[in-house]
PyMOL Python script that loads the backbone (N, CA, C, O; Angstrom):
from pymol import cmd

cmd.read_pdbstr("""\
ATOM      1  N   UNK A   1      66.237 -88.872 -22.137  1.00  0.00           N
ATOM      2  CA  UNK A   1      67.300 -89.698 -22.666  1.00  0.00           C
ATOM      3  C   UNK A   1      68.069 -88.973 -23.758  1.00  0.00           C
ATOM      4  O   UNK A   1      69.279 -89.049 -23.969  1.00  0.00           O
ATOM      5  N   UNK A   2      67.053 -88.170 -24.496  1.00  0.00           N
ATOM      6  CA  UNK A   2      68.019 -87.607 -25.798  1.00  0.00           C
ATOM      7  C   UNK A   2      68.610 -86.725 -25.646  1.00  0.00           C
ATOM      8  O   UNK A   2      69.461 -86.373 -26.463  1.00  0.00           O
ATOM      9  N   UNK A   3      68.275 -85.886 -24.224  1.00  0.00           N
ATOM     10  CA  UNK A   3      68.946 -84.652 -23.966  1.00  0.00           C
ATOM     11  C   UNK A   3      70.308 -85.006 -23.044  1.00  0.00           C
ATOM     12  O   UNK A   3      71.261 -84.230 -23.113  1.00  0.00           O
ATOM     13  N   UNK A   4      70.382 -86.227 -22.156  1.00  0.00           N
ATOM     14  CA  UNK A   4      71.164 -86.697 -21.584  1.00  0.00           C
ATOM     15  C   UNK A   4      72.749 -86.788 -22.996  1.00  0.00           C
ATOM     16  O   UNK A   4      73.861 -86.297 -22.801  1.00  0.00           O
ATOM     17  N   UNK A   5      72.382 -87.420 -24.063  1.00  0.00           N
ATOM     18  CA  UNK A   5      73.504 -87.353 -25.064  1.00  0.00           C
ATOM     19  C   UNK A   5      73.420 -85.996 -25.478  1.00  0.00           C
ATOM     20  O   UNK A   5      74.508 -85.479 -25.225  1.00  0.00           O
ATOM     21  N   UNK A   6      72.780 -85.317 -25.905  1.00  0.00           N
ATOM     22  CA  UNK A   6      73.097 -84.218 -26.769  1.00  0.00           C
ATOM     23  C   UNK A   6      74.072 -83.176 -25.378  1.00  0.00           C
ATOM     24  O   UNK A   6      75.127 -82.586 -25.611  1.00  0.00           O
ATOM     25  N   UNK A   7      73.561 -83.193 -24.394  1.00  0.00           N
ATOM     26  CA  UNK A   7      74.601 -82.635 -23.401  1.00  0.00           C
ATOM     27  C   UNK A   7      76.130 -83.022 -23.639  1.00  0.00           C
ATOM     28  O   UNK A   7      77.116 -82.338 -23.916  1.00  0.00           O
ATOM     29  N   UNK A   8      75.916 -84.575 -23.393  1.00  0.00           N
ATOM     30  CA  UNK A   8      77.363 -85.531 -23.666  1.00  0.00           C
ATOM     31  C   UNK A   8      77.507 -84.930 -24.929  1.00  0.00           C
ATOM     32  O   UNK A   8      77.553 -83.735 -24.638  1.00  0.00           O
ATOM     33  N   UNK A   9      77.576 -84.990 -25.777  1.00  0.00           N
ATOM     34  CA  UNK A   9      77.850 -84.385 -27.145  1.00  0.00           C
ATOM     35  C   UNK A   9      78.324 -82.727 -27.172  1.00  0.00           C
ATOM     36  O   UNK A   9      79.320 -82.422 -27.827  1.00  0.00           O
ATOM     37  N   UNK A  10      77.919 -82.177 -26.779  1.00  0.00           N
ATOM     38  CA  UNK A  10      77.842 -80.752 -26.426  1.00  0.00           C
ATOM     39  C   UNK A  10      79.402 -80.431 -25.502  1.00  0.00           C
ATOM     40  O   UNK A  10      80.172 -79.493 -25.706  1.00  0.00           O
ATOM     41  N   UNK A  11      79.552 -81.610 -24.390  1.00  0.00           N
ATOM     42  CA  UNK A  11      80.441 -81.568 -23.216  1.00  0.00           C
ATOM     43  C   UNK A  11      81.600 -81.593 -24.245  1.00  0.00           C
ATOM     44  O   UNK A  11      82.465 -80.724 -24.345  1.00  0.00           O
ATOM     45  N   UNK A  12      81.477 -82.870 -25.098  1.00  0.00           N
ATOM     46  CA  UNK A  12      82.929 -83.304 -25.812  1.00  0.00           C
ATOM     47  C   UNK A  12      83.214 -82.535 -26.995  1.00  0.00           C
ATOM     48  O   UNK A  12      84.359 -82.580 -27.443  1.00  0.00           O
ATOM     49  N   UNK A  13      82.054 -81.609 -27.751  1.00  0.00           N
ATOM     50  CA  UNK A  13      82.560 -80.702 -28.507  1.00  0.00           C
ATOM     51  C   UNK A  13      83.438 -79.477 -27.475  1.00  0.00           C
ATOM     52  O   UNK A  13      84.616 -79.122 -27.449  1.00  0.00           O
ATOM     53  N   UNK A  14      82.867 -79.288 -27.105  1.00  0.00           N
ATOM     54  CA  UNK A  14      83.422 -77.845 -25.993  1.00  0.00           C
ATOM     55  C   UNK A  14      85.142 -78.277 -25.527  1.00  0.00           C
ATOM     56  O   UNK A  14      86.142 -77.569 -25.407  1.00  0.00           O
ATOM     57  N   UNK A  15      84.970 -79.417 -25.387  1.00  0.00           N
ATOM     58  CA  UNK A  15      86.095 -79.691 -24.289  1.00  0.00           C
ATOM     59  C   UNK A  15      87.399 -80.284 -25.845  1.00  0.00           C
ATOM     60  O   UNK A  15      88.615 -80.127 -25.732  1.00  0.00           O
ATOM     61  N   UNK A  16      86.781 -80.881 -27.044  1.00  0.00           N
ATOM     62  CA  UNK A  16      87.730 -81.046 -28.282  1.00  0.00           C
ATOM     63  C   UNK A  16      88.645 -79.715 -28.944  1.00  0.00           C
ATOM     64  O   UNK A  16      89.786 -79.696 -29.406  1.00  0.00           O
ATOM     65  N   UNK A  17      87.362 -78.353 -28.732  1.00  0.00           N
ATOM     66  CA  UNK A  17      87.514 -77.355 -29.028  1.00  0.00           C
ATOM     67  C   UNK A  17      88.474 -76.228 -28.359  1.00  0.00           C
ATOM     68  O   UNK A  17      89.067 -75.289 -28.890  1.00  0.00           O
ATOM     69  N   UNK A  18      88.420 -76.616 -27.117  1.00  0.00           N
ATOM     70  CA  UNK A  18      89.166 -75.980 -26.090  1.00  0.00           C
ATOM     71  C   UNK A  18      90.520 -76.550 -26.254  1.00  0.00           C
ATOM     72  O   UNK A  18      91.420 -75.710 -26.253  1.00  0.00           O
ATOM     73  N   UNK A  19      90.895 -77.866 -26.404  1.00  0.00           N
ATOM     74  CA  UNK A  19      92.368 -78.238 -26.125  1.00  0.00           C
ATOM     75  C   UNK A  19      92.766 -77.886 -27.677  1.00  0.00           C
ATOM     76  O   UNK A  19      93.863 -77.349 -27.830  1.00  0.00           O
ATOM     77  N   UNK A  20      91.985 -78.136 -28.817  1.00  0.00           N
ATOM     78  CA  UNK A  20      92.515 -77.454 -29.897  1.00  0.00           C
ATOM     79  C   UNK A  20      93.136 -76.157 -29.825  1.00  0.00           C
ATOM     80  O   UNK A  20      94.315 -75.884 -30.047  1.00  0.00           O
ATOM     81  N   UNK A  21      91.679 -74.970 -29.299  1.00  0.00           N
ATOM     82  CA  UNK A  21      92.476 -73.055 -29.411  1.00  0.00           C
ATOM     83  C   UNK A  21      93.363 -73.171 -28.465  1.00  0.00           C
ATOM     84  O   UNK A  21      94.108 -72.209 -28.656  1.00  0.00           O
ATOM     85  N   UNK A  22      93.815 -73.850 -27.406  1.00  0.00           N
ATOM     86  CA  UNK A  22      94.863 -74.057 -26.370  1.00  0.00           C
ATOM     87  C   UNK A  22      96.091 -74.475 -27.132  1.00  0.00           C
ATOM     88  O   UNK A  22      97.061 -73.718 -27.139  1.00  0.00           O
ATOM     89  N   UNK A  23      96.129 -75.747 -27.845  1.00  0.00           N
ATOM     90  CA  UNK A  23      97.354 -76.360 -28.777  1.00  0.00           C
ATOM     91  C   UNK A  23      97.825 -75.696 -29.521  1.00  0.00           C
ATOM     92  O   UNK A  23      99.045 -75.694 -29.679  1.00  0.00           O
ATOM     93  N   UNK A  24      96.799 -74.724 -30.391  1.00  0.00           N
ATOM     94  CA  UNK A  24      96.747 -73.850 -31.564  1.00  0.00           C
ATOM     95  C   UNK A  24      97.496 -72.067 -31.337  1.00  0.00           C
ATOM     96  O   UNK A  24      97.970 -71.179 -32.045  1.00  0.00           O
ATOM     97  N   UNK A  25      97.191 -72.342 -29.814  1.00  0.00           N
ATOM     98  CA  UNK A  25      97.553 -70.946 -29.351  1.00  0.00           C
ATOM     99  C   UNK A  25      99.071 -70.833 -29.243  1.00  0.00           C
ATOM    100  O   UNK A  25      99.884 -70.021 -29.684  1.00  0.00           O
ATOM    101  N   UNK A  26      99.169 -72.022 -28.442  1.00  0.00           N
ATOM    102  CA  UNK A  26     100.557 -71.804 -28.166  1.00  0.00           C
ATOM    103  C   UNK A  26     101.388 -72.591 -29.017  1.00  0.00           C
ATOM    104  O   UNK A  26     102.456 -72.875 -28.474  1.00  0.00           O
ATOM    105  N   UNK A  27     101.239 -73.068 -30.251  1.00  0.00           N
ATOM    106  CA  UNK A  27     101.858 -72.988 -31.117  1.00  0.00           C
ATOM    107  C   UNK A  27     101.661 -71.415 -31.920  1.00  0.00           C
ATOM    108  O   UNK A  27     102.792 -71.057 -32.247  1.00  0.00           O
ATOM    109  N   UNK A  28     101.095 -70.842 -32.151  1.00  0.00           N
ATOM    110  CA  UNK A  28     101.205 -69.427 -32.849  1.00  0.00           C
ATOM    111  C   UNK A  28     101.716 -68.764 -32.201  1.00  0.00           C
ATOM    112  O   UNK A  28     102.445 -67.999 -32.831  1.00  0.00           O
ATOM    113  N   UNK A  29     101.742 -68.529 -30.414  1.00  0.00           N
ATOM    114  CA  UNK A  29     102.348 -67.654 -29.480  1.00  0.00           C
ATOM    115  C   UNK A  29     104.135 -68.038 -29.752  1.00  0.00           C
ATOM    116  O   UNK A  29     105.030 -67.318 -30.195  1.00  0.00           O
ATOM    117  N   UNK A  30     104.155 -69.253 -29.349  1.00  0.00           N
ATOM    118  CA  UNK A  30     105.742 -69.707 -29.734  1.00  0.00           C
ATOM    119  C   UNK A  30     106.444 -69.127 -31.165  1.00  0.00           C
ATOM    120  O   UNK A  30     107.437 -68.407 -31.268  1.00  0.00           O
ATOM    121  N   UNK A  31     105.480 -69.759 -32.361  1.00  0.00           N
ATOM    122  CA  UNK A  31     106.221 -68.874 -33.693  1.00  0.00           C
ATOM    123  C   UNK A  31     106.050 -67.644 -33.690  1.00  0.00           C
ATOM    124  O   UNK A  31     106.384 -67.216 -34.794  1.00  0.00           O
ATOM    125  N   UNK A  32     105.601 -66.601 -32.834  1.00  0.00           N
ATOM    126  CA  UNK A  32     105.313 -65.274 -32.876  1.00  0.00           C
ATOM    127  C   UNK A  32     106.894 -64.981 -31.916  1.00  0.00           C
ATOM    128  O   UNK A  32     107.862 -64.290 -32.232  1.00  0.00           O
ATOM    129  N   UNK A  33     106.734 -65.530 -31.094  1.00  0.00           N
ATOM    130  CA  UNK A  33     108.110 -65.156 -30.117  1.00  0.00           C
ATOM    131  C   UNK A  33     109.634 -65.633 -30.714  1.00  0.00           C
ATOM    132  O   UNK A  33     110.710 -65.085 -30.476  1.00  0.00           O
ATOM    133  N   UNK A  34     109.370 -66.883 -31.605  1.00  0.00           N
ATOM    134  CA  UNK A  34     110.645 -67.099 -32.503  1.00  0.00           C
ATOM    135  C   UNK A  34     111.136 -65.720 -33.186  1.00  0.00           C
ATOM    136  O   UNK A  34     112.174 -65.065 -33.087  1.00  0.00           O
ATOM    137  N   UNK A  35     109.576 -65.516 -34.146  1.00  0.00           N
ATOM    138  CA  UNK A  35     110.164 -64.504 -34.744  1.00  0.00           C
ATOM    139  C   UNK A  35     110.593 -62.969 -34.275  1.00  0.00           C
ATOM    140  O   UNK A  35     111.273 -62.239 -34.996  1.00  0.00           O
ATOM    141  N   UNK A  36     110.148 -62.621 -33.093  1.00  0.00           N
ATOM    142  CA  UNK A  36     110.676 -61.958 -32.413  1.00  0.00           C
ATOM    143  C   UNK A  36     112.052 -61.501 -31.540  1.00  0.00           C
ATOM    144  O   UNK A  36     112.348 -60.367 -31.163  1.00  0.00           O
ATOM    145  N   UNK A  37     112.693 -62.594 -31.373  1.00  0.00           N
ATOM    146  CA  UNK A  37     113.663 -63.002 -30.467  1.00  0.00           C
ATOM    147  C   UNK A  37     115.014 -63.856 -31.132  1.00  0.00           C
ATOM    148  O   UNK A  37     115.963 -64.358 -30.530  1.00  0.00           O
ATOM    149  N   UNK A  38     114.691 -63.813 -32.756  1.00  0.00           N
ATOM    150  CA  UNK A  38     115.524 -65.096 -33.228  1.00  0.00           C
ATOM    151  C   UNK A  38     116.669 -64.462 -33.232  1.00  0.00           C
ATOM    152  O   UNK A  38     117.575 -65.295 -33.252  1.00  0.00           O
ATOM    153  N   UNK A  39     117.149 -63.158 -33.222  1.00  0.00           N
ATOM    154  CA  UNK A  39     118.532 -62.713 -33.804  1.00  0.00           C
ATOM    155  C   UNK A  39     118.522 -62.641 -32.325  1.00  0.00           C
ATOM    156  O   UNK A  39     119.710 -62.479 -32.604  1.00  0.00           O
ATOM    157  N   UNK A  40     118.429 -62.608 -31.357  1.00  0.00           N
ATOM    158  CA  UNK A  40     119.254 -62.676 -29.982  1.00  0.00           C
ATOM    159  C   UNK A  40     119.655 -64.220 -29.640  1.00  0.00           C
ATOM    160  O   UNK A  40     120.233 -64.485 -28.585  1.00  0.00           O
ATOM    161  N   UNK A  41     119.351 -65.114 -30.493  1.00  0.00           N
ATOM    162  CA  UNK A  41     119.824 -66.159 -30.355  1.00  0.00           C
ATOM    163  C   UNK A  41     121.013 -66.530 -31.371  1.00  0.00           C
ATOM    164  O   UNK A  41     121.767 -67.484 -31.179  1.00  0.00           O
ATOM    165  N   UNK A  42     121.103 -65.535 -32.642  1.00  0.00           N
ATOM    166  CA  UNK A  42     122.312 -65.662 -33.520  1.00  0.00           C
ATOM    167  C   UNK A  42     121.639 -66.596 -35.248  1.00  0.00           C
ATOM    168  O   UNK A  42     122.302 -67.113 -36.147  1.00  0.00           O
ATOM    169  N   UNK A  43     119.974 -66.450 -35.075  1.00  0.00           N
ATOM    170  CA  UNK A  43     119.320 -67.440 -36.190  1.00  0.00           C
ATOM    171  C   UNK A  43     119.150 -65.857 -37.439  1.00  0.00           C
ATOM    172  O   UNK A  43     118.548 -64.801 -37.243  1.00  0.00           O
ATOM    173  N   UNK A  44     119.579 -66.102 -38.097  1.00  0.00           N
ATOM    174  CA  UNK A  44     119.636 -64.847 -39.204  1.00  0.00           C
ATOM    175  C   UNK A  44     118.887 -65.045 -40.316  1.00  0.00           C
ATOM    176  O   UNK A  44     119.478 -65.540 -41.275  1.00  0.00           O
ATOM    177  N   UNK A  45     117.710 -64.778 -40.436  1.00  0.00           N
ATOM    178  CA  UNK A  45     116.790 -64.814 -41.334  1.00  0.00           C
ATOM    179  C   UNK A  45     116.831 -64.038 -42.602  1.00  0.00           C
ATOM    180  O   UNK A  45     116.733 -62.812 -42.560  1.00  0.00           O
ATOM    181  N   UNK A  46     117.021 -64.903 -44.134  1.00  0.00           N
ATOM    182  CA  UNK A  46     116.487 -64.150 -45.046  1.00  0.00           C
ATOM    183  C   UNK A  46     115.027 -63.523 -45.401  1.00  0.00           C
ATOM    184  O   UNK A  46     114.731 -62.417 -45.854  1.00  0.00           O
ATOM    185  N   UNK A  47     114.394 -64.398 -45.107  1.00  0.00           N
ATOM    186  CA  UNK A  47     112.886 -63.856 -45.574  1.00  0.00           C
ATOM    187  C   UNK A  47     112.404 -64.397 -44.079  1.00  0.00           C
ATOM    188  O   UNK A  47     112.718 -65.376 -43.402  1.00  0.00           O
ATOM    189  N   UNK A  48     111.751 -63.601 -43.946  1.00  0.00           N
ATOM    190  CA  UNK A  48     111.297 -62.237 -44.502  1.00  0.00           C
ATOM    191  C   UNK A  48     111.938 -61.203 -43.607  1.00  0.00           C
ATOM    192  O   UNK A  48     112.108 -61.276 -42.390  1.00  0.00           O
ATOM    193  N   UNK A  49     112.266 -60.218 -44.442  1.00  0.00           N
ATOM    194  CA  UNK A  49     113.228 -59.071 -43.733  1.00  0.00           C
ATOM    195  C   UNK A  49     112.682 -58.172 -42.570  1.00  0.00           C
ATOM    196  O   UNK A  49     111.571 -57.648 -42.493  1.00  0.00           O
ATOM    197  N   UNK A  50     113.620 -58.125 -41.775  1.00  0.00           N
ATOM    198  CA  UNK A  50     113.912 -57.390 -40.450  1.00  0.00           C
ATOM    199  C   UNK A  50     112.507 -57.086 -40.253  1.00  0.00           C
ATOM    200  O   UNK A  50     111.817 -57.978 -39.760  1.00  0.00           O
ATOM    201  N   UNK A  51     111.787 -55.612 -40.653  1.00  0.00           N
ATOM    202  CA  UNK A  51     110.365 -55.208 -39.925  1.00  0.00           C
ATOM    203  C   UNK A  51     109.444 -56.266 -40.036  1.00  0.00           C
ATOM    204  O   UNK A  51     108.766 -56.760 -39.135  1.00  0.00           O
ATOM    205  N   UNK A  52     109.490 -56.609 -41.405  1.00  0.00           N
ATOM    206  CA  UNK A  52     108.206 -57.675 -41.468  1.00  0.00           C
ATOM    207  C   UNK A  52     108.275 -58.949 -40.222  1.00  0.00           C
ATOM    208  O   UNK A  52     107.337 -59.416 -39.577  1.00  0.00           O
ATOM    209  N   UNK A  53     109.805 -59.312 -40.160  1.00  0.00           N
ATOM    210  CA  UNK A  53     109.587 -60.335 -39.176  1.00  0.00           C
ATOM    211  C   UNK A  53     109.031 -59.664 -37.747  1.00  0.00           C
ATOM    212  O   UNK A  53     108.201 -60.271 -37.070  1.00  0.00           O
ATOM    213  N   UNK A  54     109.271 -59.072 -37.564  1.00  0.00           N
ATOM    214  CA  UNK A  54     108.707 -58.235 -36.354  1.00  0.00           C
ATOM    215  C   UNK A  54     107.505 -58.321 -36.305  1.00  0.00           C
ATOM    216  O   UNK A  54     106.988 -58.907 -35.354  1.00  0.00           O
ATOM    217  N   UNK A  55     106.622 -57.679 -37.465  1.00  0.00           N
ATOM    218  CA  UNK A  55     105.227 -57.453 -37.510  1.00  0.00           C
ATOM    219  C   UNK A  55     104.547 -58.973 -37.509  1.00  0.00           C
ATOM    220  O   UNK A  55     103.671 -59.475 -36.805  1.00  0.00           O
ATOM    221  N   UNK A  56     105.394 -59.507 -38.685  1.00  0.00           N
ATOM    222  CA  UNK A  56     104.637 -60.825 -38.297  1.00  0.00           C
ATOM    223  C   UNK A  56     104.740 -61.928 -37.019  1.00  0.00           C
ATOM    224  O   UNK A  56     104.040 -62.875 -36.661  1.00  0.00           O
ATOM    225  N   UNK A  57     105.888 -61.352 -36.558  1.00  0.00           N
ATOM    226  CA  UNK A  57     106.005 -61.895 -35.115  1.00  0.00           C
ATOM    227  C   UNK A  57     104.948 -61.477 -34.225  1.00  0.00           C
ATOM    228  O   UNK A  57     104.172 -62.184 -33.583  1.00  0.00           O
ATOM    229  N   UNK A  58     105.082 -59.551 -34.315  1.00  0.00           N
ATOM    230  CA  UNK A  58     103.427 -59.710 -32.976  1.00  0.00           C
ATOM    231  C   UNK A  58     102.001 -59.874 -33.353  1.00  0.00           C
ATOM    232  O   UNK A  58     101.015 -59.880 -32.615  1.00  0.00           O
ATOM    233  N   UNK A  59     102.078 -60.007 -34.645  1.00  0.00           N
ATOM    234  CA  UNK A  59     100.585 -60.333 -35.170  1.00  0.00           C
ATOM    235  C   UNK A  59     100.757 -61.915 -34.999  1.00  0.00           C
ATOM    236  O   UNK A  59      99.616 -62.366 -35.106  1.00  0.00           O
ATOM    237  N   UNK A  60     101.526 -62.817 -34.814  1.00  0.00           N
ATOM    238  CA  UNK A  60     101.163 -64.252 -34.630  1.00  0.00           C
ATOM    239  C   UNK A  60     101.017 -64.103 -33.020  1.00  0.00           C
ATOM    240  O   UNK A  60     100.110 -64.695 -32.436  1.00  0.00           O
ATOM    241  N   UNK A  61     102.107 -63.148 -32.211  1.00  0.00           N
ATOM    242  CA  UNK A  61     101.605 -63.627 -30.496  1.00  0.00           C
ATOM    243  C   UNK A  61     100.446 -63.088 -30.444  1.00  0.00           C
ATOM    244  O   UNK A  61      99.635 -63.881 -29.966  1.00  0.00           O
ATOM    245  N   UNK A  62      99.867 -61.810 -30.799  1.00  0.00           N
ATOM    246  CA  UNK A  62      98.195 -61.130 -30.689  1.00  0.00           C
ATOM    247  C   UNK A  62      97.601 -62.566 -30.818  1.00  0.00           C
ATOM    248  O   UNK A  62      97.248 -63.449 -30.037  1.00  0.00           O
ATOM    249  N   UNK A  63      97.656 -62.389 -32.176  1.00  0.00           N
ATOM    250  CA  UNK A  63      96.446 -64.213 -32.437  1.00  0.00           C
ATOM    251  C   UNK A  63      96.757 -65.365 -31.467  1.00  0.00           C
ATOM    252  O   UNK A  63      95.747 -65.825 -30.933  1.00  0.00           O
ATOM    253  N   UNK A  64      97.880 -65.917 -31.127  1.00  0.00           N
ATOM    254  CA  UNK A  64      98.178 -66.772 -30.359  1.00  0.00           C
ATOM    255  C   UNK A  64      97.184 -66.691 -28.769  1.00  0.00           C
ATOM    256  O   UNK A  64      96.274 -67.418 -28.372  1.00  0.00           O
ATOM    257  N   UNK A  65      97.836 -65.484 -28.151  1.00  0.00           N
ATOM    258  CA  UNK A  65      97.086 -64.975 -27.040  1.00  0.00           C
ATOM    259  C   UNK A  65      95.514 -65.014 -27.079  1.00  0.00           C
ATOM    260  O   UNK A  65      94.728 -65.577 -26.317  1.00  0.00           O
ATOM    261  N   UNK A  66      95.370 -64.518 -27.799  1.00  0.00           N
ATOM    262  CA  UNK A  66      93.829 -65.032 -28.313  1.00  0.00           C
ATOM    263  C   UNK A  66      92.921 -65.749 -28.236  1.00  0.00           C
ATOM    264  O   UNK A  66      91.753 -65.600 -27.875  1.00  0.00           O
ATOM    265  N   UNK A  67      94.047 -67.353 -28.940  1.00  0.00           N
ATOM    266  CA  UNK A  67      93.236 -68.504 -29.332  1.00  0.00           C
ATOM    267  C   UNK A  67      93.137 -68.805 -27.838  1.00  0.00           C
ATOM    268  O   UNK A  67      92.082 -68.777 -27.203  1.00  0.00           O
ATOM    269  N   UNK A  68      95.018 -69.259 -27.060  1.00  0.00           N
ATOM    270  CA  UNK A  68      94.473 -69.423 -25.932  1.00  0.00           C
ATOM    271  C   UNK A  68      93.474 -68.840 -24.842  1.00  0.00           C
ATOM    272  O   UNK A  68      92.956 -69.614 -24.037  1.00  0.00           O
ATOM    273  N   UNK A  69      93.196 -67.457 -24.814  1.00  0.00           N
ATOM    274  CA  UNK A  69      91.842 -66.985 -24.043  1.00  0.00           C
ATOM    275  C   UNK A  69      91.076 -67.574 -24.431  1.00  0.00           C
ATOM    276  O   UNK A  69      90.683 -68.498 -23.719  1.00  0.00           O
ATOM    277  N   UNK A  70      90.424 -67.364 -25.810  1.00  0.00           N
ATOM    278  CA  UNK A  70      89.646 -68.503 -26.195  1.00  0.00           C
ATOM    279  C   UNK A  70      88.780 -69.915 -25.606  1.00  0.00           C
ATOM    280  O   UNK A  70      87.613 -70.124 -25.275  1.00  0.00           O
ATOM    281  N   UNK A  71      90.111 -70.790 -25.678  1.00  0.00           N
ATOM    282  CA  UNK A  71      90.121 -71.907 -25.161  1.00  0.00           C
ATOM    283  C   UNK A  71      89.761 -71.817 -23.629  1.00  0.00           C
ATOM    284  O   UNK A  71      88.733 -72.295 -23.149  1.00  0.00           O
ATOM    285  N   UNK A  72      90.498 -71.309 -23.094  1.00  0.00           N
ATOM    286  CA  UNK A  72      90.198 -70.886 -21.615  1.00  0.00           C
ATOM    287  C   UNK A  72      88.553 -70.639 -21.210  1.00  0.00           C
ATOM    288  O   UNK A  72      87.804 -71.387 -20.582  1.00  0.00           O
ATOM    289  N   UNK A  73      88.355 -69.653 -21.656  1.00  0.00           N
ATOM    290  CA  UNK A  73      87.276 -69.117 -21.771  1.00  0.00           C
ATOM    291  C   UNK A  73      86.125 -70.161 -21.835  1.00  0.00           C
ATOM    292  O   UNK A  73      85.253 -70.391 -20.997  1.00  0.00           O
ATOM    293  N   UNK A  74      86.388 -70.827 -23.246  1.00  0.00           N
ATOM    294  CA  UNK A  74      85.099 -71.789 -23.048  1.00  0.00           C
ATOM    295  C   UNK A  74      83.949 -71.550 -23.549  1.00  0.00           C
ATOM    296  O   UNK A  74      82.983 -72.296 -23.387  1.00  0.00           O
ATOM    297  N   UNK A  75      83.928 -70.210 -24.383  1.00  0.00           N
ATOM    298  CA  UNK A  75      82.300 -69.792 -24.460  1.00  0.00           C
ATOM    299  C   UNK A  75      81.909 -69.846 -26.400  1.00  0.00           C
ATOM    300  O   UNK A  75      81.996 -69.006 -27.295  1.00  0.00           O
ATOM    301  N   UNK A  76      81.475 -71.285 -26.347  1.00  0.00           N
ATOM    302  CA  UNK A  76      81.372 -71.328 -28.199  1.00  0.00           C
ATOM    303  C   UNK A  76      80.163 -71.015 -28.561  1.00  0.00           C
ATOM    304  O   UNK A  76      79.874 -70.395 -29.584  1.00  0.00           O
ATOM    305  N   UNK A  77      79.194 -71.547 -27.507  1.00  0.00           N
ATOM    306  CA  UNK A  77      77.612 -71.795 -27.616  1.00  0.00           C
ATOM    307  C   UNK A  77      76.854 -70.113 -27.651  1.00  0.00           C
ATOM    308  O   UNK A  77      75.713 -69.802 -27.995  1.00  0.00           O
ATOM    309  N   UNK A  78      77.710 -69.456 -27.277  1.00  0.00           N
ATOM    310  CA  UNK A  78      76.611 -67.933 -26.623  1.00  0.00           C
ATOM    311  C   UNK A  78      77.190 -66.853 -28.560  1.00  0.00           C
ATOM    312  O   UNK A  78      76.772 -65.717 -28.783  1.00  0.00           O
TER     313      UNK A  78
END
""", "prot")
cmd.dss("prot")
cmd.show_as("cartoon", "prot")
cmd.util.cbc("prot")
cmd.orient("prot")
């Protein structure tokens, strides 16, 4: 009986966790590609200047890409 919930428990952490690094991902993938792509749309950013937005653009899609594998993936317990 107790292992029957702690499974259930186990199922709904895994599966809370997953749509989170999924939500989480592709919100960081999206602001990584804003900042990548914004001056081909005509959005002219003061801060943070030209390289940095860059860098911090592919260091948010790296992490983004990430979270979603992550999520995908599925593997919290190992």
């Amino acid at each position: 009986m107790a292992t029957d919930f702690d499974e259930k428990r186990k199922k709904a952490y895994v599966n809370r966790r997953s749509l989170m690094d999924l939500g989480m991902g592709i919100i960081y993938a999206g602001m990584g590609g804003f900042f990548l792509v914004s001056e081909l749309f005509g959005i002219v950013m003061e801060f943070p200047p030209k390289p940095f937005s860059y860098i911090f653009g592919g260091l948010c899609l790296l992490y983004g890409s990430f979270r979603i594998y992550r999520g995908i993936k599925r593997n919290y317990f190992n």
